[in-house]
C-alpha positions as YAML, in Angstrom:
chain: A
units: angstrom
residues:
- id: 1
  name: UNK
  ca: [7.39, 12.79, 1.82]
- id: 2
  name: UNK
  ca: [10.79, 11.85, 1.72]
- id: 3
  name: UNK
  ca: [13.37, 10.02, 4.22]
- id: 4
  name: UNK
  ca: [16.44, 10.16, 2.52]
- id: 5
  name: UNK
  ca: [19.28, 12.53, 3.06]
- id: 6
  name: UNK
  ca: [19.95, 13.31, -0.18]
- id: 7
  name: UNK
  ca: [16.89, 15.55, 0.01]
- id: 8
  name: UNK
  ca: [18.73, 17.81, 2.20]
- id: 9
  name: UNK
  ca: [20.96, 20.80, 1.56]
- id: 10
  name: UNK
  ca: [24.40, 20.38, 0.88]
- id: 11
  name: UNK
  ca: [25.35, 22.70, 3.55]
- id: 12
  name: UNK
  ca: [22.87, 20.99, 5.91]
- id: 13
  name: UNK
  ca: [23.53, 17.56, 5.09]
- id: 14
  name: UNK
  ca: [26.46, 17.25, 7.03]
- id: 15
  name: UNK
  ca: [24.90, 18.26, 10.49]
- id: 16
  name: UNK
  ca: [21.98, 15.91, 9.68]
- id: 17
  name: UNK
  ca: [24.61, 13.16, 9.59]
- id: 18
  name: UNK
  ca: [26.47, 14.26, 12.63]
- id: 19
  name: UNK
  ca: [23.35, 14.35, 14.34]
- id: 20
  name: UNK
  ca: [22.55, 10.77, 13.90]
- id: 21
  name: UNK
  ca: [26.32, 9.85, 14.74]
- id: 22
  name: UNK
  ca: [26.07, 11.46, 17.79]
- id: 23
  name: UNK
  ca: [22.99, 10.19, 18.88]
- id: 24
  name: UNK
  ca: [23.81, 6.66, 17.63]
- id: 25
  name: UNK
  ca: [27.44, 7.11, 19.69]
- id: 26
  name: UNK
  ca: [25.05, 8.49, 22.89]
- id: 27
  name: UNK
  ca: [23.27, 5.08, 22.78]
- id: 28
  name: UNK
  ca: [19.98, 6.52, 21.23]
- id: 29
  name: UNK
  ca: [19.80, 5.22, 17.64]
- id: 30
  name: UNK
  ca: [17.16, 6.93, 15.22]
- id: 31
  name: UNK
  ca: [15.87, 6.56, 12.44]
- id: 32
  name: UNK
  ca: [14.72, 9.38, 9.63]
- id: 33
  name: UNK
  ca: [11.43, 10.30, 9.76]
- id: 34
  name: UNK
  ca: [11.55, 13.55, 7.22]
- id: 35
  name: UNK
  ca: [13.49, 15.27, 4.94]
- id: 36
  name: UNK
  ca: [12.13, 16.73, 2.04]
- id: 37
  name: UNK
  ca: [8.26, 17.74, 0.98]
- id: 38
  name: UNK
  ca: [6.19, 18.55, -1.89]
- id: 39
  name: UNK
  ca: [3.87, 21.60, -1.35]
- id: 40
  name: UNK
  ca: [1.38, 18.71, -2.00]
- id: 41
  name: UNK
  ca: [2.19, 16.75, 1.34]
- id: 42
  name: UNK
  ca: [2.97, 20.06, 3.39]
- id: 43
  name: UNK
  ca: [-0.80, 20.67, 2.85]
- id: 44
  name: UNK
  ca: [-1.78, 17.11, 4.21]
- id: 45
  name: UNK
  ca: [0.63, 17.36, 7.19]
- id: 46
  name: UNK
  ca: [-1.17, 20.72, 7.86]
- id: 47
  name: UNK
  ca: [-4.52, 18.87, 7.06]
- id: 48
  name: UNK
  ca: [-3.32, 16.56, 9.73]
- id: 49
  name: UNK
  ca: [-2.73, 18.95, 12.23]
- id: 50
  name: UNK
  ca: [1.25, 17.47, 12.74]
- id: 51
  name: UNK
  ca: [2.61, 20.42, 10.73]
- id: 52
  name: UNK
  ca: [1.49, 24.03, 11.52]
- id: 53
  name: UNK
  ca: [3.37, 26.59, 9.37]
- id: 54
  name: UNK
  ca: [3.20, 27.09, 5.33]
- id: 55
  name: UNK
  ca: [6.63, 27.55, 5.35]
- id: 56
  name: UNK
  ca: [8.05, 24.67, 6.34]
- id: 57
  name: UNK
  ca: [11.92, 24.41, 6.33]
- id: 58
  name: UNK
  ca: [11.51, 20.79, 4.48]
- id: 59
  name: UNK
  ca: [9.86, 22.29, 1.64]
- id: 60
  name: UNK
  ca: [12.83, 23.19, -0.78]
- id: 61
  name: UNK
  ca: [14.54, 25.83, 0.19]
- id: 62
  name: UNK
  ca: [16.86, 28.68, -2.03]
- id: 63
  name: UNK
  ca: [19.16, 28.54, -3.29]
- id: 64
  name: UNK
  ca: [19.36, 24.71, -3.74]
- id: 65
  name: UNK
  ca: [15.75, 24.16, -3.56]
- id: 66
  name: UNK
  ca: [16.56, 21.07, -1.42]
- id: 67
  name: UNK
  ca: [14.85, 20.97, 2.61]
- id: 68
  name: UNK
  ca: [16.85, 22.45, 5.49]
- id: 69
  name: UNK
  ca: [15.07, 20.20, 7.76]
- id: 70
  name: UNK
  ca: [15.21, 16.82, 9.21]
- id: 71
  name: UNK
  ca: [12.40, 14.81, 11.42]
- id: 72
  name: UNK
  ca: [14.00, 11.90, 13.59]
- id: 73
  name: UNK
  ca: [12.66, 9.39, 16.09]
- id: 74
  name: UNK
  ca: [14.37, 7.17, 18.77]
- id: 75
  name: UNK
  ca: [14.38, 3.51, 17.40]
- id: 76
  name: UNK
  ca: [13.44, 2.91, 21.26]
- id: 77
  name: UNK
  ca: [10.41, 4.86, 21.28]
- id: 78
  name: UNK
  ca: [9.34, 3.76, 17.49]
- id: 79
  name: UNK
  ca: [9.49, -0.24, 19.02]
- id: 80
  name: UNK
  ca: [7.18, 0.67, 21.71]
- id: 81
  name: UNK
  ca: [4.62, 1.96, 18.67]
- id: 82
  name: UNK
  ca: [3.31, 4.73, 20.40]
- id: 83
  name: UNK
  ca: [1.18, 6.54, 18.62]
- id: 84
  name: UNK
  ca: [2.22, 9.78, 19.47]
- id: 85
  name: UNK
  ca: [6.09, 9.11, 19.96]
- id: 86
  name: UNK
  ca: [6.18, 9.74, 23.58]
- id: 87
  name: UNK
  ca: [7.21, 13.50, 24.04]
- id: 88
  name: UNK
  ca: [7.31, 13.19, 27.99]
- id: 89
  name: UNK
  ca: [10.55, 10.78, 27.39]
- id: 90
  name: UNK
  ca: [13.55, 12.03, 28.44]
- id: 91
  name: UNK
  ca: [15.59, 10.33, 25.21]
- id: 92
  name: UNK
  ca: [13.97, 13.93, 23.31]
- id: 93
  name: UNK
  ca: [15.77, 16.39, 25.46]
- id: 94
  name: UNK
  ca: [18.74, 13.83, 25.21]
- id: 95
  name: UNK
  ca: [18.72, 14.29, 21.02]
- id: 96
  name: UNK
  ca: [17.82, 17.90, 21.45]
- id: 97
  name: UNK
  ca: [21.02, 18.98, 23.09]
- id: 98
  name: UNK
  ca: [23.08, 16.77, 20.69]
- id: 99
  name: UNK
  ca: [21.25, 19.01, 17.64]
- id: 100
  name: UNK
  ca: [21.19, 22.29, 19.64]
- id: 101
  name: UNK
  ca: [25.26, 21.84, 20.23]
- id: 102
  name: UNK
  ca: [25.66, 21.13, 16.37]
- id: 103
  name: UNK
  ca: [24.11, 24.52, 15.71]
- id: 104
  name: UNK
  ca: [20.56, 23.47, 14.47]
- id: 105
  name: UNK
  ca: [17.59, 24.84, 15.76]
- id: 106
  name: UNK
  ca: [15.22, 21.88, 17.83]
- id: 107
  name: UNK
  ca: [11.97, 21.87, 17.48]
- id: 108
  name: UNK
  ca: [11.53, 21.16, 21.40]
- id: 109
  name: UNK
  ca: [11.73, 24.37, 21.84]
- id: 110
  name: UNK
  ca: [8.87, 25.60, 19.81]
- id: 111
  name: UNK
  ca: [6.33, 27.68, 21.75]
- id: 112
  name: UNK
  ca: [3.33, 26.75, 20.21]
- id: 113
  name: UNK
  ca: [3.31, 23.53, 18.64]
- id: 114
  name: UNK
  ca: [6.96, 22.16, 20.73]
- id: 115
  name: UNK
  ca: [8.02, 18.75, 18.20]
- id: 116
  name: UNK
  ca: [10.87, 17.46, 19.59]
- id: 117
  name: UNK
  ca: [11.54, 15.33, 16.46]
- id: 118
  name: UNK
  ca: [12.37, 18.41, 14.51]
- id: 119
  name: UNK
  ca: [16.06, 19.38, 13.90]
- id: 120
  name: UNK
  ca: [16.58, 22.74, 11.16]
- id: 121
  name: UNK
  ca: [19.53, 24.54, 10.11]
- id: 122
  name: UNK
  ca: [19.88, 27.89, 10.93]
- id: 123
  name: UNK
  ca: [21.66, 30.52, 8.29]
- id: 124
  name: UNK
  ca: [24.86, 32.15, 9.74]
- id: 125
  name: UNK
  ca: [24.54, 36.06, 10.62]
- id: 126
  name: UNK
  ca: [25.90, 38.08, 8.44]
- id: 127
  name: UNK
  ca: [28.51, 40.48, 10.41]
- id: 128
  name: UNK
  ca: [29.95, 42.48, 7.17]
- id: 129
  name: UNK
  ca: [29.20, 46.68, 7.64]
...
């Protein structure tokens, strides 16, 4: 399981960046959880019941085979080492505006299995007839 950027997409590397400007410049600081994954450590997060698809977006990804996802966490709610990150605190719809106005889909929002630490790009439409 990786934490560095340059696991990411080139094309989704530089809203992963903004992301963390703009939360550092909102006074919420984070730090990188997640980038990339091997098939190997997809199939432990599932076995751990903290991932819940096969097709995660931070497995690689065509056509760079690099992840189009990122996994953050407040610094402020990693010191308080909770164990489960906290998702009642209001710092996680704070960071998932800042990702949703970049364009990148938050994983707040999920139905299912919400995970407000997830940020993913989305592709562009395409509009050509």
């Amino acid at each position: 399981m990786g934490k560095s950027l340059d696991e990411l997409a080139s094309y989704f590397l530089p809203l992963a960046q903004e992301l963390l400007t703009n939360c550092e410049g909102m006074g919420i600081p984070c730090r990188v959880i997640d980038t990339g994954r091997t098939l190997t450590e997809q199939t432990e997060k599932l076995n751990q019941g903290v991932s819940w698809t096969n097709n995660s977006k931070h497995l690689s990804q065509p056509p760079e085979g690099k992840s189009e996802a990122i996994d953050i966490c407040p610094i402020a709610i990693l010191e308080e080492n909770k164990r489960d990150w906290d998702p009642s605190s209001p710092l996680w719809g704070k960071i998932g505006g800042i990702g949703e106005a970049l364009g990148l889909r938050w994983g707040g929002r999920f139905q299912h299995h919400p995970d407000p630490s997830h940020f993913e790009y989305i592709h562009p439409v395409s509009t050509t007839v």
